[in-house]
C-alpha positions as a Markdown table, in Angstrom:
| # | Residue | x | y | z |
|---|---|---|---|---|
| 1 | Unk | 0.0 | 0.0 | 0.0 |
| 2 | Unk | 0.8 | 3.2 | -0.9 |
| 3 | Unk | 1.7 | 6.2 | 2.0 |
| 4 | Unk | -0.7 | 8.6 | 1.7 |
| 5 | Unk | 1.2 | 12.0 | 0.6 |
| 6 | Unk | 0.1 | 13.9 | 3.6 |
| 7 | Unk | 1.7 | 11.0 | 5.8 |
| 8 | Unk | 4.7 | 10.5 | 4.1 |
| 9 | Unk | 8.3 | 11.8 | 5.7 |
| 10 | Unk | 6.7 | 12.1 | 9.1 |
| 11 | Unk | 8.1 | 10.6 | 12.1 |
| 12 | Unk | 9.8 | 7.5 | 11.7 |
| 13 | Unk | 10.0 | 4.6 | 14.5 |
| 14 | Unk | 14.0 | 2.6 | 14.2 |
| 15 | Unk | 13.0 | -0.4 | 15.8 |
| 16 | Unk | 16.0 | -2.5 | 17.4 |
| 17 | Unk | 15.7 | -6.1 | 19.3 |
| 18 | Unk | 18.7 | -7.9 | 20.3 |
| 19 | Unk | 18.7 | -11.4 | 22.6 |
| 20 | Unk | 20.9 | -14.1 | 23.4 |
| 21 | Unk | 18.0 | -16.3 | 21.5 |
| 22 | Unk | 19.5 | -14.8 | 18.0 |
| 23 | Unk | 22.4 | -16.0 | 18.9 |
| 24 | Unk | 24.0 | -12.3 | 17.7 |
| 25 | Unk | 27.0 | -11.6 | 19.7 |
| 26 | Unk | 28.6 | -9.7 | 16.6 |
| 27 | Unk | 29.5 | -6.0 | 16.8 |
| 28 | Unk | 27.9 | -5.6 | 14.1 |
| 29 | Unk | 24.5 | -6.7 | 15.5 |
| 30 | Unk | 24.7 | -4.5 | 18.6 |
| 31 | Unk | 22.2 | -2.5 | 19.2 |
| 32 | Unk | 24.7 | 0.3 | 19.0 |
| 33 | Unk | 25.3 | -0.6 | 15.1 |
| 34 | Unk | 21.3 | -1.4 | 14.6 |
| 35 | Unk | 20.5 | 2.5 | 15.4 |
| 36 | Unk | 23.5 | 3.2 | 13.2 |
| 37 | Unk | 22.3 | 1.7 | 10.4 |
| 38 | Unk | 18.4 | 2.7 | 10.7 |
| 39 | Unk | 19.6 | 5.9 | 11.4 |
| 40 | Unk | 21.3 | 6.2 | 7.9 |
| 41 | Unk | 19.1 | 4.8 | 5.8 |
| 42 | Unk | 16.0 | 6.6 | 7.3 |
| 43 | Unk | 17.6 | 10.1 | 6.1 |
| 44 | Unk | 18.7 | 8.7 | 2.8 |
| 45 | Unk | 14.9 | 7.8 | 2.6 |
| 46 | Unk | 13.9 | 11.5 | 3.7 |
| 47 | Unk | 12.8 | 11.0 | 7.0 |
| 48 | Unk | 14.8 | 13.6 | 9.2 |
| 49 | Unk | 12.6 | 13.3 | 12.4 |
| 50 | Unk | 13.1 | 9.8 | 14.1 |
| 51 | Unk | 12.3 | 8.1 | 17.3 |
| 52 | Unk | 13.8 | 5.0 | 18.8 |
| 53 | Unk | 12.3 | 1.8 | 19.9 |
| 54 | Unk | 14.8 | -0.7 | 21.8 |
| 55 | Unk | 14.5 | -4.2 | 23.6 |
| 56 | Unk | 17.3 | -5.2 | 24.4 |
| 57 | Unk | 17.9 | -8.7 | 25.8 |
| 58 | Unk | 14.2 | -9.6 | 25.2 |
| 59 | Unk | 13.3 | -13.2 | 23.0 |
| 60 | Unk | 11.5 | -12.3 | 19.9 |
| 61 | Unk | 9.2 | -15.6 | 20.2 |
| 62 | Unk | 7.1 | -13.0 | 22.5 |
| 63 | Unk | 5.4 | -9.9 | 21.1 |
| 64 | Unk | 5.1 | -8.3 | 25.1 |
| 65 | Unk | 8.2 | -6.2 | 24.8 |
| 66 | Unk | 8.1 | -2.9 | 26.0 |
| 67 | Unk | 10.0 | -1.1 | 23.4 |
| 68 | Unk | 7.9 | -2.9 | 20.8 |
| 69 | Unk | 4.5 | -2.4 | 22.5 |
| 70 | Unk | 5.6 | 1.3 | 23.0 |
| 71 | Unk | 5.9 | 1.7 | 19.4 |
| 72 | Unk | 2.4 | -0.3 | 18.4 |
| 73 | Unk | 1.0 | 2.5 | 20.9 |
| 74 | Unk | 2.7 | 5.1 | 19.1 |
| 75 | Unk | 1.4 | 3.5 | 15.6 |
| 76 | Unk | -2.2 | 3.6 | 16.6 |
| 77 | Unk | -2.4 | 7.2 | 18.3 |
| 78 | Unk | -0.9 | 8.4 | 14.6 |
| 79 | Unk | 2.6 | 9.6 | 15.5 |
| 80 | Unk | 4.4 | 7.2 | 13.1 |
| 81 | Unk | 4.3 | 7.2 | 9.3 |
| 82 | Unk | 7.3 | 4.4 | 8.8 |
| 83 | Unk | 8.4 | 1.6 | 10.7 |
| 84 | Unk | 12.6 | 0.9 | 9.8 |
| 85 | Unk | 13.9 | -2.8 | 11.4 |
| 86 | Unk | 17.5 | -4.3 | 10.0 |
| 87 | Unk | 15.4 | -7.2 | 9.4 |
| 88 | Unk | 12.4 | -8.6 | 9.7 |
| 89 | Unk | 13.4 | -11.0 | 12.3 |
| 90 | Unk | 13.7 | -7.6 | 14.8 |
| 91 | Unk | 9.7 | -7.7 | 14.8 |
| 92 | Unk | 9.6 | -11.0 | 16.0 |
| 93 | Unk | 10.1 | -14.6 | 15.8 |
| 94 | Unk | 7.0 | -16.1 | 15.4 |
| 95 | Unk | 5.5 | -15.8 | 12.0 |
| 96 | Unk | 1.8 | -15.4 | 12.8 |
| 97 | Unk | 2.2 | -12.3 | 14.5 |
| 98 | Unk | 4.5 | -10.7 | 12.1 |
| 99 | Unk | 2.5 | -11.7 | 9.5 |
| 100 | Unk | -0.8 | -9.8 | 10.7 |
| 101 | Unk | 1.5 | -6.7 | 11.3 |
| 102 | Unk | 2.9 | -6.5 | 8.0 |
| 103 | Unk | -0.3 | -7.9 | 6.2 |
| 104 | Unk | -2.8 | -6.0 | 8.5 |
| 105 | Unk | -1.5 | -3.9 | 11.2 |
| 106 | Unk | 0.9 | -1.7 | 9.4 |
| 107 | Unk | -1.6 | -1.1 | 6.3 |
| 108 | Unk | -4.4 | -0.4 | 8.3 |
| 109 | Unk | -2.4 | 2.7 | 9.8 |
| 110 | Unk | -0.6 | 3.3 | 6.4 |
| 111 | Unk | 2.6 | 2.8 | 7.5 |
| 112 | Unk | 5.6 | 2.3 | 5.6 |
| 113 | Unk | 7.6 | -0.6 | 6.5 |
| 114 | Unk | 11.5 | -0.7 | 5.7 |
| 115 | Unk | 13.8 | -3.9 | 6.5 |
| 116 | Unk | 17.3 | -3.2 | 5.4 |
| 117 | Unk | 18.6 | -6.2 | 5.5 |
| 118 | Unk | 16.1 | -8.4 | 3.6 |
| 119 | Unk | 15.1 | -5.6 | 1.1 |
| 120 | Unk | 12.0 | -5.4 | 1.9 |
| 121 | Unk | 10.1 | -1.8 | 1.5 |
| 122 | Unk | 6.3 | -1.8 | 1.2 |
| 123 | Unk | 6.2 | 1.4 | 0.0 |
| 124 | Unk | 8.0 | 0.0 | -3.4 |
| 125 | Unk | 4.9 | -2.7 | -3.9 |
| 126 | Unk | 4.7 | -6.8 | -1.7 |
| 127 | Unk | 7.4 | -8.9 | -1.7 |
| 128 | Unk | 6.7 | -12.4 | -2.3 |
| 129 | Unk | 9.4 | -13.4 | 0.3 |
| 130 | Unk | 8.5 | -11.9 | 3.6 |
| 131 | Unk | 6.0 | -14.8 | 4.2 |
| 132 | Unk | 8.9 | -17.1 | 4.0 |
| 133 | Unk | 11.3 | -15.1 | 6.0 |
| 134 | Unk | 8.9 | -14.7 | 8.7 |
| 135 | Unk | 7.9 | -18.9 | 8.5 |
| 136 | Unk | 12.4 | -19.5 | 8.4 |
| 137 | Unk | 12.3 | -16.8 | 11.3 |
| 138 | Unk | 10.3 | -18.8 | 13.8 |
| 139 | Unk | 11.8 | -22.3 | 12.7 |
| 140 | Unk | 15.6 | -20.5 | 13.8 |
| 141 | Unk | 13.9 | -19.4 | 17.1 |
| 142 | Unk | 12.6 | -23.1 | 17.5 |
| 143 | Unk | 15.7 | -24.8 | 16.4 |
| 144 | Unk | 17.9 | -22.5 | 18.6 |
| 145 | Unk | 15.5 | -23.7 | 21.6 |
| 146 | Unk | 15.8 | -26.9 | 20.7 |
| 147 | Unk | 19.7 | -27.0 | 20.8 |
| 148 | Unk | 19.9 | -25.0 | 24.3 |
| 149 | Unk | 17.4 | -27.6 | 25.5 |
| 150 | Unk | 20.0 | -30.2 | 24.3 |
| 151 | Unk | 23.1 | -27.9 | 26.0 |
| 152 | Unk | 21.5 | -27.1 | 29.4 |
| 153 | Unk | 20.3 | -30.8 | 29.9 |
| 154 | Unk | 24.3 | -32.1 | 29.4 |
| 155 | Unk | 25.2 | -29.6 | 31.8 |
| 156 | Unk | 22.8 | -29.7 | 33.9 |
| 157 | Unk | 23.2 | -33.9 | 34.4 |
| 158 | Unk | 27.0 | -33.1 | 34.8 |
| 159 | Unk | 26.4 | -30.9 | 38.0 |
| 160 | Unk | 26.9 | -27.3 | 36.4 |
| 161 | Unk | 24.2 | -25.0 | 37.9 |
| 162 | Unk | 21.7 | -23.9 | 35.2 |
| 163 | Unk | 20.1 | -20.9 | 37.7 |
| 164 | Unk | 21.4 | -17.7 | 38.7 |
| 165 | Unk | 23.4 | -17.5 | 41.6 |
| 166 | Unk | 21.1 | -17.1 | 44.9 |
| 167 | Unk | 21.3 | -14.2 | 46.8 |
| 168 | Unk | 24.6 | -14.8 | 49.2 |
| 169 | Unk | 26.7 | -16.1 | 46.2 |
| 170 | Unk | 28.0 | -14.6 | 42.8 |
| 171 | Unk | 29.6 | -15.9 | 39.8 |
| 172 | Unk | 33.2 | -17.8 | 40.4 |
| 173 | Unk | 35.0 | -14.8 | 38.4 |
| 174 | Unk | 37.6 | -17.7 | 36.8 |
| 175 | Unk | 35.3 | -20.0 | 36.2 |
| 176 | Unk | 31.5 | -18.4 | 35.7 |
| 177 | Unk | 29.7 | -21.6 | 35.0 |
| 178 | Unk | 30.0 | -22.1 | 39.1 |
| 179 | Unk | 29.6 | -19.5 | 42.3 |
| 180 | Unk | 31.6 | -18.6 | 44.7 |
| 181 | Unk | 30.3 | -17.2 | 48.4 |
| 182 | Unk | 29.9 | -13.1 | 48.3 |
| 183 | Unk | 31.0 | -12.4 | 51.8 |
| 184 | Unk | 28.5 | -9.3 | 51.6 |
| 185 | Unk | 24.9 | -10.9 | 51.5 |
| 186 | Unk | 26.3 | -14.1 | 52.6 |
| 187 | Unk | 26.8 | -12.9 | 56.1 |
| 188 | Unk | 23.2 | -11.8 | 55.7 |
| 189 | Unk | 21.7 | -15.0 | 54.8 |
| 190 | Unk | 23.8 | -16.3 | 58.0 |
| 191 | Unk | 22.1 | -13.8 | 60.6 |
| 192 | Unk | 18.6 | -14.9 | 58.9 |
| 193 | Unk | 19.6 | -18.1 | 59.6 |
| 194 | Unk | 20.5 | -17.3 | 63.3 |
| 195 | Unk | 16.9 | -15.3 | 63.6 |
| 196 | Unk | 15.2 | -18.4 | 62.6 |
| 197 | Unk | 16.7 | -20.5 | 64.9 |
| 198 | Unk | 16.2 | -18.2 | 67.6 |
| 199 | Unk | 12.4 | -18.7 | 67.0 |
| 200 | Unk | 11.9 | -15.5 | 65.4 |
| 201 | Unk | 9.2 | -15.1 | 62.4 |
| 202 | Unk | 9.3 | -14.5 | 59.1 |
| 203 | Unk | 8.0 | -11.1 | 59.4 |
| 204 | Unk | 10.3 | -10.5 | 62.1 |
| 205 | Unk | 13.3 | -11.0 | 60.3 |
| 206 | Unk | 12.2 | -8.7 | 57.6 |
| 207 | Unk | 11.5 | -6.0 | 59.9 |
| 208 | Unk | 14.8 | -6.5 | 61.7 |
| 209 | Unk | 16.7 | -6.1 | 58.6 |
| 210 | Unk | 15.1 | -3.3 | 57.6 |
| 211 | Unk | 15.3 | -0.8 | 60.6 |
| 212 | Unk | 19.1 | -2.0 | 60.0 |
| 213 | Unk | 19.4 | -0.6 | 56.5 |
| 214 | Unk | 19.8 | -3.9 | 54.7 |
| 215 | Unk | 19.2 | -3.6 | 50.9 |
| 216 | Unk | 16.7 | -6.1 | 49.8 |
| 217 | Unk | 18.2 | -8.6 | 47.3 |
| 218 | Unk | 16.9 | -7.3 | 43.9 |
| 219 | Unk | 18.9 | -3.9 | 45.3 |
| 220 | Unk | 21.5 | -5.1 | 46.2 |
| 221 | Unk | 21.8 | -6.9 | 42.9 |
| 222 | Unk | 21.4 | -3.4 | 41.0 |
| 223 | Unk | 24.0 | -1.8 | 43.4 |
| 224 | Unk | 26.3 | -4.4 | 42.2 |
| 225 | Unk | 25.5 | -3.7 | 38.7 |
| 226 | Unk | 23.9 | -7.6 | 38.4 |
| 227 | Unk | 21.3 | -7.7 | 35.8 |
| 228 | Unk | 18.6 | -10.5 | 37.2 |
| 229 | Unk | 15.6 | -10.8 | 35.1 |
| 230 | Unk | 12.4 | -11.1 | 37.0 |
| 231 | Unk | 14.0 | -8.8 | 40.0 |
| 232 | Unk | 11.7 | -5.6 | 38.9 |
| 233 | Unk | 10.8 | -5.6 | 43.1 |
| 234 | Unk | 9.0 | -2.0 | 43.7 |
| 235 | Unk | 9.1 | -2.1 | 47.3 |
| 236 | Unk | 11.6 | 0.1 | 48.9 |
| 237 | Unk | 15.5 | -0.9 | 49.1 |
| 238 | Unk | 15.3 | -1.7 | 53.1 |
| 239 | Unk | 11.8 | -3.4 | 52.7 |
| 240 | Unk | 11.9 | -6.8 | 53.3 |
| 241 | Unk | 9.4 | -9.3 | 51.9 |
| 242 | Unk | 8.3 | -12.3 | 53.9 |
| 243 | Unk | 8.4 | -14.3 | 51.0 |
| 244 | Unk | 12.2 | -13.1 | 50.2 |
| 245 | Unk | 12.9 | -14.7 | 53.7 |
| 246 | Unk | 11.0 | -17.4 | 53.5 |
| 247 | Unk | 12.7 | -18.1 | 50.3 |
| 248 | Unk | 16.2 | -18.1 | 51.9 |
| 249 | Unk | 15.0 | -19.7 | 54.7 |
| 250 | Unk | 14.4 | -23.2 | 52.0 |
| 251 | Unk | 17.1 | -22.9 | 49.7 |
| 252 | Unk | 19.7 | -26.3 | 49.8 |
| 253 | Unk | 22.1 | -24.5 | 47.7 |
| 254 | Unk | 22.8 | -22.6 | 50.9 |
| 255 | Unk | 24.6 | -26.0 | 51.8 |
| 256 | Unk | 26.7 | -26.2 | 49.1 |
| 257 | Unk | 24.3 | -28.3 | 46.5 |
| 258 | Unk | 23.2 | -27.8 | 43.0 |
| 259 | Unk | 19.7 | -28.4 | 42.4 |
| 260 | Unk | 19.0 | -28.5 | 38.5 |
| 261 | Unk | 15.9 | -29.0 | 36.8 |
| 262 | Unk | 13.4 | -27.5 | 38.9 |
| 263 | Unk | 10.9 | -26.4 | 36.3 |
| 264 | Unk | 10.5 | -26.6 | 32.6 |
| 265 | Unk | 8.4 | -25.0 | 30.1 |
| 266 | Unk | 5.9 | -26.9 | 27.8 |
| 267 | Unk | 7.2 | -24.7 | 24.7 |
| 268 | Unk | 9.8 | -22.3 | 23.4 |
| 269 | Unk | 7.0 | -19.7 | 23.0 |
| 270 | Unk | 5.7 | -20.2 | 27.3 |
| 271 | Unk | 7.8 | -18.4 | 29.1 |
| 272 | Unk | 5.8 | -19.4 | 32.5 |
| 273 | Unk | 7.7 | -22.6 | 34.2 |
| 274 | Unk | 6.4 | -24.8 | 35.3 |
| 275 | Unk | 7.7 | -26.5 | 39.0 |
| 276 | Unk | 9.0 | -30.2 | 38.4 |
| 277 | Unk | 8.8 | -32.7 | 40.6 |
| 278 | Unk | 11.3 | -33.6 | 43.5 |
| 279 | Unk | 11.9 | -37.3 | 41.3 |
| 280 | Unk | 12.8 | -35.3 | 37.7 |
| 281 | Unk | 15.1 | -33.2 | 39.7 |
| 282 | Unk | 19.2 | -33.9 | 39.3 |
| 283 | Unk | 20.8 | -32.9 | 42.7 |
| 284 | Unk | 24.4 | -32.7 | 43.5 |
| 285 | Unk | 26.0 | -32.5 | 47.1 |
| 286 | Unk | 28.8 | -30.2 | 47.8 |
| 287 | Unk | 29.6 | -28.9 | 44.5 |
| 288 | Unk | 30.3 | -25.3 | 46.0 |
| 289 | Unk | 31.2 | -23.8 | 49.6 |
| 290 | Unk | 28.1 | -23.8 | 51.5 |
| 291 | Unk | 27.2 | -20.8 | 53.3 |
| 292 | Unk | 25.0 | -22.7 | 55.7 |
| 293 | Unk | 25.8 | -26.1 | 57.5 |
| 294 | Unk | 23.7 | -29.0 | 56.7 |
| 295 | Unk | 22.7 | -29.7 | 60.6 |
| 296 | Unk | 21.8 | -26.0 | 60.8 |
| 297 | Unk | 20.0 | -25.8 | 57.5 |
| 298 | Unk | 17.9 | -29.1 | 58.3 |
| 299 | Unk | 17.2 | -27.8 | 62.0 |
| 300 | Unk | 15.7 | -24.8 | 60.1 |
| 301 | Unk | 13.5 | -26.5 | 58.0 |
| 302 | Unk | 12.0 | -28.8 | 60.8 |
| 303 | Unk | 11.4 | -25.5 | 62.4 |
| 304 | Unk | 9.4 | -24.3 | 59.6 |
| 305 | Unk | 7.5 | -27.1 | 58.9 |
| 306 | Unk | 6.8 | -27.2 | 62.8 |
| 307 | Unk | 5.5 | -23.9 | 62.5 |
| 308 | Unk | 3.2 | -23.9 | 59.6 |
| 309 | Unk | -0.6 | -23.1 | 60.8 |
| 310 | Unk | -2.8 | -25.6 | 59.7 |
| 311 | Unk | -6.3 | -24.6 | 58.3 |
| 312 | Unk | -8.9 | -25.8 | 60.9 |
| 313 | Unk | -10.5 | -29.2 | 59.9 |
| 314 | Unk | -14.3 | -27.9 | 61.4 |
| 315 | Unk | -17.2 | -29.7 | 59.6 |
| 316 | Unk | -20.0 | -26.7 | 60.3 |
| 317 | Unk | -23.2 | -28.1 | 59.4 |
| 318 | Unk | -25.1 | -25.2 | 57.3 |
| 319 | Unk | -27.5 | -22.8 | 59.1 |
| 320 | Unk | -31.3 | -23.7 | 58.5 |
| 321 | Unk | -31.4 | -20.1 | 57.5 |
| 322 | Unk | -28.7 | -21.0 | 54.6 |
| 323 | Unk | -29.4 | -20.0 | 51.1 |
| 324 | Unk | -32.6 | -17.9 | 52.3 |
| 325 | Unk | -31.1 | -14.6 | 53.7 |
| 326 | Unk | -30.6 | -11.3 | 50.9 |
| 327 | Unk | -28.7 | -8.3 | 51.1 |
| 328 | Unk | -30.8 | -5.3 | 51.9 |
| 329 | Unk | -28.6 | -2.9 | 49.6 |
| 330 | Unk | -27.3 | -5.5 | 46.7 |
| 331 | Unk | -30.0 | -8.3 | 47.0 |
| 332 | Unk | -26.7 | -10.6 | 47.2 |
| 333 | Unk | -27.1 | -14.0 | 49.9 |
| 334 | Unk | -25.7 | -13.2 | 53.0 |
| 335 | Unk | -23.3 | -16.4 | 53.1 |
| 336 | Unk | -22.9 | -18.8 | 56.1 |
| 337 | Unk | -19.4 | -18.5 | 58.7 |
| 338 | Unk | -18.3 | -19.4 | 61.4 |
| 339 | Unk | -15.1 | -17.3 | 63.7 |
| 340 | Unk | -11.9 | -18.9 | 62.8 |
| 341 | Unk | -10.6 | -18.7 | 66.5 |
| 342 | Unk | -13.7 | -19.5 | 67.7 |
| 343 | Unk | -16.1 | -22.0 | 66.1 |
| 344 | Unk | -19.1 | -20.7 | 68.3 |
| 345 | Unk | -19.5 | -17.6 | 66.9 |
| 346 | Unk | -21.4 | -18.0 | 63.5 |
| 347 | Unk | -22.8 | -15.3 | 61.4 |
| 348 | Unk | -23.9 | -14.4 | 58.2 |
| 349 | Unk | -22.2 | -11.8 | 55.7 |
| 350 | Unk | -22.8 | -10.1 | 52.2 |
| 351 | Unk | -21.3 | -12.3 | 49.6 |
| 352 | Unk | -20.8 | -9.3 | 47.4 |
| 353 | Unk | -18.3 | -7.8 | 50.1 |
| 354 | Unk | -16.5 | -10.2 | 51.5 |
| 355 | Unk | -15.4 | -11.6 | 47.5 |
| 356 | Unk | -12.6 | -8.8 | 47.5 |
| 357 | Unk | -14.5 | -7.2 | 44.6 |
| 358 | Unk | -16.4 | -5.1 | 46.9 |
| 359 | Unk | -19.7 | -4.7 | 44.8 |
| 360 | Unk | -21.4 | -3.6 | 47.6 |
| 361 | Unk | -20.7 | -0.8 | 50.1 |
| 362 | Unk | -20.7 | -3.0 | 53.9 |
| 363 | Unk | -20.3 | -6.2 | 54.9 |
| 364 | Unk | -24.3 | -6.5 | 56.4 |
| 365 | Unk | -23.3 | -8.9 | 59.0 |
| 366 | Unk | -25.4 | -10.5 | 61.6 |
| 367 | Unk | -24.6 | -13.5 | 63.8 |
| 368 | Unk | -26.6 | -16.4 | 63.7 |
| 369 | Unk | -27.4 | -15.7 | 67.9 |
| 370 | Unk | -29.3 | -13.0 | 67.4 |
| 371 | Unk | -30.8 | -13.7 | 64.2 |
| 372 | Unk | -32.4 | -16.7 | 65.9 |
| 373 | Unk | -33.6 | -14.5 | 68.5 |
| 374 | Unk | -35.3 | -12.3 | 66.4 |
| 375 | Unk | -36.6 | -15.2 | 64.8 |
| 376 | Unk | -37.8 | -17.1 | 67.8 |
| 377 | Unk | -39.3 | -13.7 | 68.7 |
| 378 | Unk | -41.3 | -13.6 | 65.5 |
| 379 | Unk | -42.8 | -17.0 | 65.8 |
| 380 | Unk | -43.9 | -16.6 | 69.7 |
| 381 | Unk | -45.8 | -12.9 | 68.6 |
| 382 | Unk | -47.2 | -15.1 | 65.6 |
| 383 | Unk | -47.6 | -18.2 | 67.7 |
| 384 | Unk | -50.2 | -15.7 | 70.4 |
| 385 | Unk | -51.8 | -14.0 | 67.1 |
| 386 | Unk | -53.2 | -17.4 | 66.2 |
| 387 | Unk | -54.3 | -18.5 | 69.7 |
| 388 | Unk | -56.3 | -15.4 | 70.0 |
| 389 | Unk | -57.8 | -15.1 | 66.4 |
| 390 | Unk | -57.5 | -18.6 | 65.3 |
| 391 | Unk | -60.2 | -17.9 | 62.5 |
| 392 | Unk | -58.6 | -14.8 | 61.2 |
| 393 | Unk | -55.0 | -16.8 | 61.0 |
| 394 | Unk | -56.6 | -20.1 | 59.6 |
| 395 | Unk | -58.3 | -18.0 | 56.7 |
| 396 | Unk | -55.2 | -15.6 | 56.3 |
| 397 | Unk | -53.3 | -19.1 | 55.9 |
| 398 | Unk | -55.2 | -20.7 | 53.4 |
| 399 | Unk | -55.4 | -17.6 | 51.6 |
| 400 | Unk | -52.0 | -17.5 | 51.4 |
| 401 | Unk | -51.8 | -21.5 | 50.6 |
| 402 | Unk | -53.6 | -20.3 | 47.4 |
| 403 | Unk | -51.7 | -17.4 | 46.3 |
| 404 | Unk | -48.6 | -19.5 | 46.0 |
| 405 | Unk | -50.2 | -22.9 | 44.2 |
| 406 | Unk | -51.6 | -20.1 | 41.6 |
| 407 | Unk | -47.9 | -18.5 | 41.2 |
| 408 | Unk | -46.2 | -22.0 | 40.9 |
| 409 | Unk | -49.2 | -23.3 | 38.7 |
């Protein structure tokens, strides 16, 4: 499709990916050398005002990157009038996606689309071969996938950790397939270790750390300049999670093992892992210097287990008035409960409220003591209506009796 000539030469969006999945450690394939390039041919193509898109170090079997979701943003709020990539391979890896941007996406906003490398140029008329680059695209992404599978389980089985370094070790700097104790966090994990065997909790030991000034792990990894995926923690750099604790608090590589295998994913294109179980798991002893003894660390973990509340095994049997009470402001059931701490105490709340979606404005709750009272109440005043005007209440009754066969008839 042809740019319309009110939309051609306006801004221009230099897309550049680069990830250890394109297996592109070149100079020449820097990002650096990406803008470079995009940079040069976008003027030689007459378009002087430019913007930048990056991902770097992001897989292009996912479409979720943020450069490249910035720039589809930018696309459809009509800043951009040309999309330039080195190749078509910087959109993405997985050929159904990249095929509706250049077939759909990018004509439906008239956008030019430029890929140096493979020639490509829509505004110079289709090209019979992106559909095949894009299919030869995703079969490299799935054959380099393949072959790291192949790598990763020969080093895994010969006791070479696959995972990061925990928190408390770092990367042996003369041999960076293995760790090596950081004296820093590792006197950290010892004092949690200490806390825990003192009997202190979980949020405890967070709270301890933090009046102390203790960076959290994720920053202390960025104050160390340590890039760890998945560390985008937005709690403060002294605020201690209890799960970060617990966490440390179960980890056998703190006695010197190498766990491998703990999850897997179903495909190249999931990212989500999946936890495998203890049996599928390759585990070697003493492979590093352990931070924490083994007596220690198993004394902890008996500790933890010891401490673990269990949910209360009470078999309530349901209120009569189950299933028959409404919400005065939502019309929602008022749902059947009983007092965790004490099993006595049962009552009745909005369903609507207490579901954490908070359709209605208060919980309405009423325990099941005094709504039997009010009940019992009822039925006694009822009870004295009908020995004093038994004829009145019989005819009331089987007027009523009627009413309701005619509604369910």
């Amino acid at each position: 499709m042809k740019l319309s000539d009110n939309h051609k030469f306006g801004t221009a969006a230099l897309y550049c990916r680069l990830s250890r999945d394109d297996n592109m450690d070149t100079e020449s394939n820097s990002i650096q050398n990406q803008k470079k390039l995009l940079q040069k041919v976008a003027r030689e193509k007459g378009y002087t005002d430019t913007l930048f898109f990056v991902d770097d170090g992001i897989t292009g079997t996912t479409m979720k990157r943020p450069g490249f979701q910035k720039m589809l943003t930018a696309i459809e709020a009509g800043y951009i009038s040309a999309v330039f990539v080195k190749d078509l391979s910087r959109l993405g890896r997985n050929y159904i996606e990249v095929g509706k941007l250049t077939e759909e996406f990018f004509p439906q906003y008239d956008v030019r689309l430029v890929a140096v490398s493979d020639g490509v140029d829509s505004d110079e008329g289709d090209n019979e071969f992106t559909p095949f680059r894009n299919i030869m695209n995703e079969w490299y992404a799935k054959d380099i996938s393949k072959k790291r599978k192949i790598v990763n389980k020969m080093k895994g089985n010969a006791g070479i950790p696959l995972s990061q370094p925990p928190y408390g070790y770092m990367k042996n700097p003369d041999d960076p397939r293995f760790w090596v104790i950081d004296p820093e966090a590792a006197d950290v994990v010892r004092r949690i270790y200490d806390m825990a065997l003192e009997g202190y909790g979980l949020a405890e030991i967070a709270n301890s750390l933090g009046e102390d000034g203790i960076v959290n792990p994720t920053y202390y990894w960025r104050s160390k300049g340590v890039n760890r995926s998945g560390s985008k923690s937005t709690l403060e750099p002294t605020k201690w999670g209890h799960t970060t604790v617990k966490k440390i608090l179960t980890l056998q590589e703190y006695c010197g093992d190498v766990i491998n295998f703990k999850s897997y994913s179903k495909s190249y294109k999931m990212k989500r892992r999946i936890e495998n179980p203890e049996e599928n798991r390759a585990i070697f002893l003493n492979v590093h210097e352990p931070i924490i003894d083994r007596v220690t660390w198993e004394k902890v973990q008996a500790m933890q287990k010891g401490t673990r509340r269990k949910k209360p095994t009470v078999t309530q049997e349901p209120s009569v008035f189950s299933g028959r009470l409404k919400c005065p402001e939502c019309g929602g059931n008022l749902n059947f409960h009983f007092n965790q701490k004490n099993h006595d105490i049962k009552f009745f709340s909005c369903q609507n409220h207490n579901s954490g979606l908070r359709k209605c404005s208060a919980t309405h709750y009423i325990r099941l003591d005094f709504l039997e009272q009010v009940v019992l109440y009822e039925v006694n005043r009822l009870a004295a209506f009908a020995n004093e005007y038994e004829r009145d209440f019989v005819k009331a009754m089987l007027g009523r009796s009627a009413e309701v066969a005619e509604n369910d008839g």
